[in-house]
Backbone as XML, in Angstrom:
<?xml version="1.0"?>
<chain id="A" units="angstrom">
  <residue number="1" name="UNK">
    <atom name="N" x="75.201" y="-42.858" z="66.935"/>
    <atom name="CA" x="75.457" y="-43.070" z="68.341"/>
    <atom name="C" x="75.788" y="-41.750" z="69.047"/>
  </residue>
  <residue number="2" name="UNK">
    <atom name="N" x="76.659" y="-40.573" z="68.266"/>
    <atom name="CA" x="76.832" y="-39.608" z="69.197"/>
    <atom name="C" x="75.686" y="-38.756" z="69.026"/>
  </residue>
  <residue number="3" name="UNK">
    <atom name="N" x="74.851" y="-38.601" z="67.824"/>
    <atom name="CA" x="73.935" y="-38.272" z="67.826"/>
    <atom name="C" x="72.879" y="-38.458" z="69.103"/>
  </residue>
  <residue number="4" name="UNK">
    <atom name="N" x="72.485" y="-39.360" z="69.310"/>
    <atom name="CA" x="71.765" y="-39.776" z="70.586"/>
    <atom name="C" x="72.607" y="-39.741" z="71.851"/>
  </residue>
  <residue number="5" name="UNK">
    <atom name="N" x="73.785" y="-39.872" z="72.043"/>
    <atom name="CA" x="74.356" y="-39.027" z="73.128"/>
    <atom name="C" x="74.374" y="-38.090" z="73.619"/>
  </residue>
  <residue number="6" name="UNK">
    <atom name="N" x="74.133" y="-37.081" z="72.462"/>
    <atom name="CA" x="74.597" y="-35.495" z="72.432"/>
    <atom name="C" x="72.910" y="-35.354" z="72.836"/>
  </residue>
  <residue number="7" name="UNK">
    <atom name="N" x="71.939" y="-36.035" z="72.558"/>
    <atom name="CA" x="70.661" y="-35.333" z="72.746"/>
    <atom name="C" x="69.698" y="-35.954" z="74.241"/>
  </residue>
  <residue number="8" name="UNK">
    <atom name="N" x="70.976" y="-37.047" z="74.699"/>
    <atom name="CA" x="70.795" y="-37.515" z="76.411"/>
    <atom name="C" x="71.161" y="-36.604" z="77.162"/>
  </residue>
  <residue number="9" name="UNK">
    <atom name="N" x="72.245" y="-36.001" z="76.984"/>
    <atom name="CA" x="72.546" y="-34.643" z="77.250"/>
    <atom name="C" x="71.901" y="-33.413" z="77.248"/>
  </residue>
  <residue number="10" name="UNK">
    <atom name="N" x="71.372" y="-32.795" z="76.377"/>
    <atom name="CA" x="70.395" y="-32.083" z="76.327"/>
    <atom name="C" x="69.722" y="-32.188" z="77.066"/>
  </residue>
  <residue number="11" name="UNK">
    <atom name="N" x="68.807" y="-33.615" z="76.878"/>
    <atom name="CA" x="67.570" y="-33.921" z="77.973"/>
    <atom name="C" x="67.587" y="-33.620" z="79.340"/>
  </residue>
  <residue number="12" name="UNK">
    <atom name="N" x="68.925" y="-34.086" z="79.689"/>
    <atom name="CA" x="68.962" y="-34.167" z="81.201"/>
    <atom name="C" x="69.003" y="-32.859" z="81.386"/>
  </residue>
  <residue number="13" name="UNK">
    <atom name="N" x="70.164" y="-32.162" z="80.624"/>
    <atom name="CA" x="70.595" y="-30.420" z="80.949"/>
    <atom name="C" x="69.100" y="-29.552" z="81.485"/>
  </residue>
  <residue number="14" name="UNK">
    <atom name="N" x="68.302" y="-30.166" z="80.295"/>
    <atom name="CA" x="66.892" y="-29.390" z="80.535"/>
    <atom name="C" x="66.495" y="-29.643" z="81.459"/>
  </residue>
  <residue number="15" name="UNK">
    <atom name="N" x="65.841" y="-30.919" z="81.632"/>
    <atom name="CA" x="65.265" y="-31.610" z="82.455"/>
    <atom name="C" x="65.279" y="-30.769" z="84.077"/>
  </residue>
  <residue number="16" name="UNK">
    <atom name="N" x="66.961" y="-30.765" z="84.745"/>
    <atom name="CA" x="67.816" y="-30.299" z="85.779"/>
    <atom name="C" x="67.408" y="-28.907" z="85.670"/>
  </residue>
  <residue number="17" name="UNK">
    <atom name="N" x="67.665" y="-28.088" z="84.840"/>
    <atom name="CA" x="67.119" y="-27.129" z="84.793"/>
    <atom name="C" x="65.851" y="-26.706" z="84.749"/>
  </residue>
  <residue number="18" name="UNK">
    <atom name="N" x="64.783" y="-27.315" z="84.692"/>
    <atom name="CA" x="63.934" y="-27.109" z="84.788"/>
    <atom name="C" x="63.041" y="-27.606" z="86.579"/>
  </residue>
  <residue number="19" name="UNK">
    <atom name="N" x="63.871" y="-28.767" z="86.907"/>
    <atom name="CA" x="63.755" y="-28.700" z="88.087"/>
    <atom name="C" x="64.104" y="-28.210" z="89.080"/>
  </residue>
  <residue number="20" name="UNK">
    <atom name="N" x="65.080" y="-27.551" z="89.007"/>
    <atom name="CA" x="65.975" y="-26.197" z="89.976"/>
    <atom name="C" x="65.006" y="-25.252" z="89.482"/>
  </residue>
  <residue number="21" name="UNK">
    <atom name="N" x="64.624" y="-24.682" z="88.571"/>
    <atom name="CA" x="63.900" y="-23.291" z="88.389"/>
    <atom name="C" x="62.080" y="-24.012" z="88.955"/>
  </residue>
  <residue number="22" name="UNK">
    <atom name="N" x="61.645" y="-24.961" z="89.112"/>
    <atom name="CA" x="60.508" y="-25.335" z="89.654"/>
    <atom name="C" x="60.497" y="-24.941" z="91.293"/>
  </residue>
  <residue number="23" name="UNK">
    <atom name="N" x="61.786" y="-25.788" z="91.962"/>
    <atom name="CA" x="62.069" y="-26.391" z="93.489"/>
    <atom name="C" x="62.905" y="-25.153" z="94.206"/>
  </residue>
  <residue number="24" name="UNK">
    <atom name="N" x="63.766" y="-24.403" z="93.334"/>
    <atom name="CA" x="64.259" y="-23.462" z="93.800"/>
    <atom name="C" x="63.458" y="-22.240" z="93.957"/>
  </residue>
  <residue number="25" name="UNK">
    <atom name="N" x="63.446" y="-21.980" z="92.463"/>
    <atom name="CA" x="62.601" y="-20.751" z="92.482"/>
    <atom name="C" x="61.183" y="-20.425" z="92.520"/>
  </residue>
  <residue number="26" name="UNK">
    <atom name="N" x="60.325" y="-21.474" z="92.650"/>
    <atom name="CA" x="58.857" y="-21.790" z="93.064"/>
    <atom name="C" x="58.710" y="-21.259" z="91.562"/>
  </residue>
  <residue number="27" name="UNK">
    <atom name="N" x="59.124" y="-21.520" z="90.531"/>
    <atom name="CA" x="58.170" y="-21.320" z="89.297"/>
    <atom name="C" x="57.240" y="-22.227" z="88.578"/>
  </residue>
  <residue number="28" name="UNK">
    <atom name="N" x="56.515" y="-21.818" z="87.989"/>
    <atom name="CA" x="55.511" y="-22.913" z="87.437"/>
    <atom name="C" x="55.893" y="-23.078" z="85.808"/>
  </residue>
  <residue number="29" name="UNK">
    <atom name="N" x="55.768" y="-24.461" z="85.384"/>
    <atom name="CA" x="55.895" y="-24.153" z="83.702"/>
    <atom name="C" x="56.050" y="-23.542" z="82.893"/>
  </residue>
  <residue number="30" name="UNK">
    <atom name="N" x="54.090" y="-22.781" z="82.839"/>
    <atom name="CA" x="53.477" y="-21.840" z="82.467"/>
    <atom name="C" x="54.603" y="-20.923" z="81.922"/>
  </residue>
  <residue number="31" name="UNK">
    <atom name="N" x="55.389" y="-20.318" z="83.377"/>
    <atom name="CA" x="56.169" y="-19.545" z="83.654"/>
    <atom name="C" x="57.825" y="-18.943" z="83.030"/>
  </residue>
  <residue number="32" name="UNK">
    <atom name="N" x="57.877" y="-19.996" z="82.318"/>
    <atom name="CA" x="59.499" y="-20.529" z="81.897"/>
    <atom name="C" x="59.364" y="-20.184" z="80.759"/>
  </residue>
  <residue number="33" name="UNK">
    <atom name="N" x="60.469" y="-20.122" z="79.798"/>
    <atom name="CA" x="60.965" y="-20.140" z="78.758"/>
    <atom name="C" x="62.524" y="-20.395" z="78.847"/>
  </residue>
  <residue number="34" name="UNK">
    <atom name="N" x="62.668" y="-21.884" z="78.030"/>
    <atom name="CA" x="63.661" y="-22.255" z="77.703"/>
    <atom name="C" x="64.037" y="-22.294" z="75.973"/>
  </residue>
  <residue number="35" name="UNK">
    <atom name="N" x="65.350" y="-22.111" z="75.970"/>
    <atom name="CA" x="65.817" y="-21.971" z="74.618"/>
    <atom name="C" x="67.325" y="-21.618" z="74.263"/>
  </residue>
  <residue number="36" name="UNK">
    <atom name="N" x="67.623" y="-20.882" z="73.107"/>
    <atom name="CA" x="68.968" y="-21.142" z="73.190"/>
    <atom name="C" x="69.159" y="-19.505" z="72.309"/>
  </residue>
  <residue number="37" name="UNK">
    <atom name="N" x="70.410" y="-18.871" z="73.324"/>
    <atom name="CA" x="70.058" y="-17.514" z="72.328"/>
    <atom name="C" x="71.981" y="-17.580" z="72.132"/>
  </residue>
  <residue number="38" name="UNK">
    <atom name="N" x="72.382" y="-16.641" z="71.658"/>
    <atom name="CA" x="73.144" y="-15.594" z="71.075"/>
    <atom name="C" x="73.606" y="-14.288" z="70.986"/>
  </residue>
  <residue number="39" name="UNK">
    <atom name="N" x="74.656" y="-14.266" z="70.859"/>
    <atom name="CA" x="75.026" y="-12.718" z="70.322"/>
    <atom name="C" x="76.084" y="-12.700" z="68.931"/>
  </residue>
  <residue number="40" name="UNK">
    <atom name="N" x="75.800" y="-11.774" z="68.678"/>
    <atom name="CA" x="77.087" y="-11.395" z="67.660"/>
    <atom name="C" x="77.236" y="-9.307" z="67.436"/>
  </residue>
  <residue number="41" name="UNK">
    <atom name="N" x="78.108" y="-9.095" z="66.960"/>
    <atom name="CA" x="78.352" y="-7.699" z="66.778"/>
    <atom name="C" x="79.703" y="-7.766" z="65.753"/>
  </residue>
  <residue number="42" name="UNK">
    <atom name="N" x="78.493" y="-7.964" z="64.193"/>
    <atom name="CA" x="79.346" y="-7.823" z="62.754"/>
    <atom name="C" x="79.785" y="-6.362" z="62.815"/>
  </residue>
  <residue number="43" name="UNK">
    <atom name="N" x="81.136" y="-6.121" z="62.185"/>
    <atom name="CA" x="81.242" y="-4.546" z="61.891"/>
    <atom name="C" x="81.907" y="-4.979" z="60.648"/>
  </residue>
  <residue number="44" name="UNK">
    <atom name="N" x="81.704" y="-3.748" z="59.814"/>
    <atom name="CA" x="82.348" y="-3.086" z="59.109"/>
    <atom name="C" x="83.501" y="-3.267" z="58.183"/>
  </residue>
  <residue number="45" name="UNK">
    <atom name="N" x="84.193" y="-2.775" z="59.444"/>
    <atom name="CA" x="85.870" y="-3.023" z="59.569"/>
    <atom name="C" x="86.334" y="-4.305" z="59.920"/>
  </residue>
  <residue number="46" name="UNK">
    <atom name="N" x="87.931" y="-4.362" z="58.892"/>
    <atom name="CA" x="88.432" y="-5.692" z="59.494"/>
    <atom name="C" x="89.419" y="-6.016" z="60.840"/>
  </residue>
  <residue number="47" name="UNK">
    <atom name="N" x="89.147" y="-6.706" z="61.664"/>
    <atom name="CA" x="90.190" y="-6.646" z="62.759"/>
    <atom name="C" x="91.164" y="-6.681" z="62.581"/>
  </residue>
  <residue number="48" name="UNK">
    <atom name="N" x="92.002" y="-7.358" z="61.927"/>
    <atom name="CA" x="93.267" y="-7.532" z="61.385"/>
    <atom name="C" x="93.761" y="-6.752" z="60.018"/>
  </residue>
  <residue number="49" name="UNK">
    <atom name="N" x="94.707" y="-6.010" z="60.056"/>
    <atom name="CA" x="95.036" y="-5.755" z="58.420"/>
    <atom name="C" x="96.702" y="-6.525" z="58.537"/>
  </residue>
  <residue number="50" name="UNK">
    <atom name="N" x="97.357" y="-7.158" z="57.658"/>
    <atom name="CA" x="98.954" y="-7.432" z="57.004"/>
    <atom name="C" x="99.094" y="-7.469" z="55.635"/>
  </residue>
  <residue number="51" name="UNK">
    <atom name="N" x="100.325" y="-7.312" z="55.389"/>
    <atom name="CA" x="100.662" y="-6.937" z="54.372"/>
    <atom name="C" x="102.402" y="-7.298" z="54.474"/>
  </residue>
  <residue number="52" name="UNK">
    <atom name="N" x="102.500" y="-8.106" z="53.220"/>
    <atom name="CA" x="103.891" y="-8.340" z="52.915"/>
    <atom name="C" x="104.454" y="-7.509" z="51.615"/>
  </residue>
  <residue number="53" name="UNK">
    <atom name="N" x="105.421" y="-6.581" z="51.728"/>
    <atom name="CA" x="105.702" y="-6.352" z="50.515"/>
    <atom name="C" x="107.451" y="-6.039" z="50.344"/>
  </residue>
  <residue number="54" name="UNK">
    <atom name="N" x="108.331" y="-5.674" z="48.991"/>
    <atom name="CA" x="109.189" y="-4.952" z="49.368"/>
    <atom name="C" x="109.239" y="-3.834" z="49.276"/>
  </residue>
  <residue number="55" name="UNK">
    <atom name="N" x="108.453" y="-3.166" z="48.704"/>
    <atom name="CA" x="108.304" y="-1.889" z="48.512"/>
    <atom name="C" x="107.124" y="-1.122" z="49.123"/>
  </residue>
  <residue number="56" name="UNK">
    <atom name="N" x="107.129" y="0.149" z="49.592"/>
    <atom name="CA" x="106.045" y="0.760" z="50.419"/>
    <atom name="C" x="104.515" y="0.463" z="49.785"/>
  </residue>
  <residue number="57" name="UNK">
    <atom name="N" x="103.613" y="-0.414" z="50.472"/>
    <atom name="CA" x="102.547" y="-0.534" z="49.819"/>
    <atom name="C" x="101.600" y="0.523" z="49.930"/>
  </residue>
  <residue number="58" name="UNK">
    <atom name="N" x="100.757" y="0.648" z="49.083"/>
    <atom name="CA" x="99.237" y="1.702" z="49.109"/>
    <atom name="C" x="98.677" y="0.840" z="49.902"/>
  </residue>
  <residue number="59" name="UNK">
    <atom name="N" x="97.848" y="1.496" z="50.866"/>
    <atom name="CA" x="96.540" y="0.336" z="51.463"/>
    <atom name="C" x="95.800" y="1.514" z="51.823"/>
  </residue>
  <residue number="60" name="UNK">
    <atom name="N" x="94.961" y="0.920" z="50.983"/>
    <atom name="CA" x="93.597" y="1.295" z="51.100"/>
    <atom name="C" x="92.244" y="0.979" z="51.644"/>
  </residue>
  <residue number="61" name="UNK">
    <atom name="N" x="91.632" y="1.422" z="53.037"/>
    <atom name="CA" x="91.199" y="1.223" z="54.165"/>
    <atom name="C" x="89.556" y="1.674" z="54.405"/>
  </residue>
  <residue number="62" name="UNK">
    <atom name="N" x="88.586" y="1.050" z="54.632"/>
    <atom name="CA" x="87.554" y="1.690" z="54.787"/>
    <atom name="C" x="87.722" y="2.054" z="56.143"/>
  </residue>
  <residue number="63" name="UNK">
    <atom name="N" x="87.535" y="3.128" z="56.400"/>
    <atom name="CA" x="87.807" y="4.113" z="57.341"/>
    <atom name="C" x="85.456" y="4.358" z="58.170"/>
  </residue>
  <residue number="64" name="UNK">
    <atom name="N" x="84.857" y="4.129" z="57.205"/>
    <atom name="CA" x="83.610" y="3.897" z="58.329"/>
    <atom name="C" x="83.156" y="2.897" z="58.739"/>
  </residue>
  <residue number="65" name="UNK">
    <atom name="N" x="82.999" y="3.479" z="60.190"/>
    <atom name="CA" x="82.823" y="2.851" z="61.380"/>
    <atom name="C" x="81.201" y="2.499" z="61.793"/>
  </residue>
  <residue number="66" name="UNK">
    <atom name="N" x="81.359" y="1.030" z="61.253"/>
    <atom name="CA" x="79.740" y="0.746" z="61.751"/>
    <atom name="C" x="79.476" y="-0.419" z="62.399"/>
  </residue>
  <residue number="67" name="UNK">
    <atom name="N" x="78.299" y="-0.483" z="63.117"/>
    <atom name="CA" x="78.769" y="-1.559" z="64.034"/>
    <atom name="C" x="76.927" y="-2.264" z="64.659"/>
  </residue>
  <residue number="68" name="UNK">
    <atom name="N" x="76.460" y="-3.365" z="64.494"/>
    <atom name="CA" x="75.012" y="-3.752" z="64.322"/>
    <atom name="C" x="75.169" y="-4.772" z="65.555"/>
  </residue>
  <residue number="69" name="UNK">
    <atom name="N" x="74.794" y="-4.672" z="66.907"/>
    <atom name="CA" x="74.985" y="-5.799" z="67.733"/>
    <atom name="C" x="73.488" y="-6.164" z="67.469"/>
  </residue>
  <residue number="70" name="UNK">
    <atom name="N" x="73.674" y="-7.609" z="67.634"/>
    <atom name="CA" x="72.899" y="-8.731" z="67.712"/>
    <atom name="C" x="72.023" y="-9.507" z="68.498"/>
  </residue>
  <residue number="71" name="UNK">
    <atom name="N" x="71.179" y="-9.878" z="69.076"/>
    <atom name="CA" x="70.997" y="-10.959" z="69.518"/>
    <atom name="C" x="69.981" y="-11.744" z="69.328"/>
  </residue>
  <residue number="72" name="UNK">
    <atom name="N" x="70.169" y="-13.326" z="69.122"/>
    <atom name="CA" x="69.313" y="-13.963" z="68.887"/>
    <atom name="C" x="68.848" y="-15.094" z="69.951"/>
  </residue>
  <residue number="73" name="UNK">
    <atom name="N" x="67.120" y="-15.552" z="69.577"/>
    <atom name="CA" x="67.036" y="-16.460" z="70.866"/>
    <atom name="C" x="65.706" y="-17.203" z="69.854"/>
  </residue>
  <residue number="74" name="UNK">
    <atom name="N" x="66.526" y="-18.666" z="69.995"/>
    <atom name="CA" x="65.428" y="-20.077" z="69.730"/>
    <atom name="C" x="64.726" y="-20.457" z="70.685"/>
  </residue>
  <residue number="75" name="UNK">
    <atom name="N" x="63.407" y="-20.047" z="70.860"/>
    <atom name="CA" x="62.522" y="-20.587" z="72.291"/>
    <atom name="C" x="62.430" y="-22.396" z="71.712"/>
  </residue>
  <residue number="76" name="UNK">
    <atom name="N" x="62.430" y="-23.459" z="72.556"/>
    <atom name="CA" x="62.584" y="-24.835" z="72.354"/>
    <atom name="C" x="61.102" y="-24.569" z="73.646"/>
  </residue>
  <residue number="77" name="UNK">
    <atom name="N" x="60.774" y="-24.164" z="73.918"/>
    <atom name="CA" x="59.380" y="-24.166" z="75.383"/>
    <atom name="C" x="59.101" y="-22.658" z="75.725"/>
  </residue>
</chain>
Protein backbone atom coordinates (compact mmCIF):
# COMPACT_ATOMS: atom_id res chain seq x y z
CA UNK A 1 0.00 0.00 0.00
CA UNK A 2 2.74 2.57 0.69
CA UNK A 3 4.46 1.27 -2.04
CA UNK A 4 1.79 2.50 -4.48
CA UNK A 5 1.39 5.65 -2.57
CA UNK A 6 4.87 6.63 -2.68
CA UNK A 7 4.73 6.04 -6.59
CA UNK A 8 1.13 8.31 -6.88
CA UNK A 9 3.37 10.70 -5.74
CA UNK A 10 6.00 10.49 -8.00
CA UNK A 11 3.52 10.46 -10.82
CA UNK A 12 1.88 13.49 -10.07
CA UNK A 13 5.39 15.28 -8.95
CA UNK A 14 6.37 14.48 -12.60
CA UNK A 15 3.46 14.80 -14.26
CA UNK A 16 3.21 18.87 -12.62
CA UNK A 17 6.46 19.22 -13.53
CA UNK A 18 6.37 18.46 -16.63
CA UNK A 19 3.45 20.60 -17.23
CA UNK A 20 4.90 23.86 -15.80
CA UNK A 21 8.14 23.24 -17.90
CA UNK A 22 5.63 22.65 -21.16
CA UNK A 23 3.00 25.89 -20.25
CA UNK A 24 5.55 27.96 -18.59
CA UNK A 25 8.50 27.59 -20.32
CA UNK A 26 7.19 26.75 -23.92
CA UNK A 27 9.29 23.52 -23.91
CA UNK A 28 8.62 20.58 -25.90
CA UNK A 29 9.22 16.89 -24.62
CA UNK A 30 11.76 16.24 -27.04
CA UNK A 31 13.36 18.91 -24.98
CA UNK A 32 13.39 17.74 -21.27
CA UNK A 33 15.21 15.53 -19.28
CA UNK A 34 13.90 14.34 -16.16
CA UNK A 35 15.62 12.30 -13.50
CA UNK A 36 17.11 12.17 -10.27
CA UNK A 37 20.77 13.25 -9.54
CA UNK A 38 23.16 13.73 -6.57
CA UNK A 39 26.12 14.77 -4.99
CA UNK A 40 28.58 13.52 -2.64
CA UNK A 41 32.31 14.65 -1.75
CA UNK A 42 34.06 11.34 0.03
CA UNK A 43 37.44 12.46 1.59
CA UNK A 44 40.04 10.93 3.01
CA UNK A 45 40.00 12.20 6.33
CA UNK A 46 37.75 11.59 9.20
CA UNK A 47 35.48 14.43 10.39
CA UNK A 48 35.42 13.59 13.77
CA UNK A 49 38.40 12.20 15.83
CA UNK A 50 37.68 11.18 20.14
CA UNK A 51 39.38 9.51 22.25
CA UNK A 52 38.90 8.41 25.87
CA UNK A 53 41.82 7.61 27.82
CA UNK A 54 43.70 8.05 31.24
CA UNK A 55 46.79 8.43 30.13
CA UNK A 56 48.21 10.69 27.20
CA UNK A 57 47.21 8.78 24.10
CA UNK A 58 49.41 8.34 20.72
CA UNK A 59 47.03 9.15 17.82
CA UNK A 60 47.95 8.55 14.91
CA UNK A 61 46.42 10.61 11.98
CA UNK A 62 46.43 10.49 8.26
CA UNK A 63 47.44 13.82 7.67
CA UNK A 64 46.65 13.58 3.43
CA UNK A 65 44.31 15.59 2.21
CA UNK A 66 42.16 14.27 -0.57
CA UNK A 67 39.04 15.02 -1.65
CA UNK A 68 36.83 13.43 -5.05
CA UNK A 69 33.46 15.50 -5.47
CA UNK A 70 30.79 13.72 -7.08
CA UNK A 71 27.92 13.87 -8.98
CA UNK A 72 25.47 11.62 -10.08
CA UNK A 73 22.27 11.71 -12.33
CA UNK A 74 19.51 8.78 -13.17
CA UNK A 75 17.80 10.09 -16.43
CA UNK A 76 13.99 8.32 -15.80
CA UNK A 77 13.10 10.48 -19.60
Amino acid sequence: MLKNKLKEILEHNLTSAMKYLKEAKGLKEKEMAMGFMDETSPQLTANTVRIWSFEKPKIIKNTTRMKANTIGFYAIR
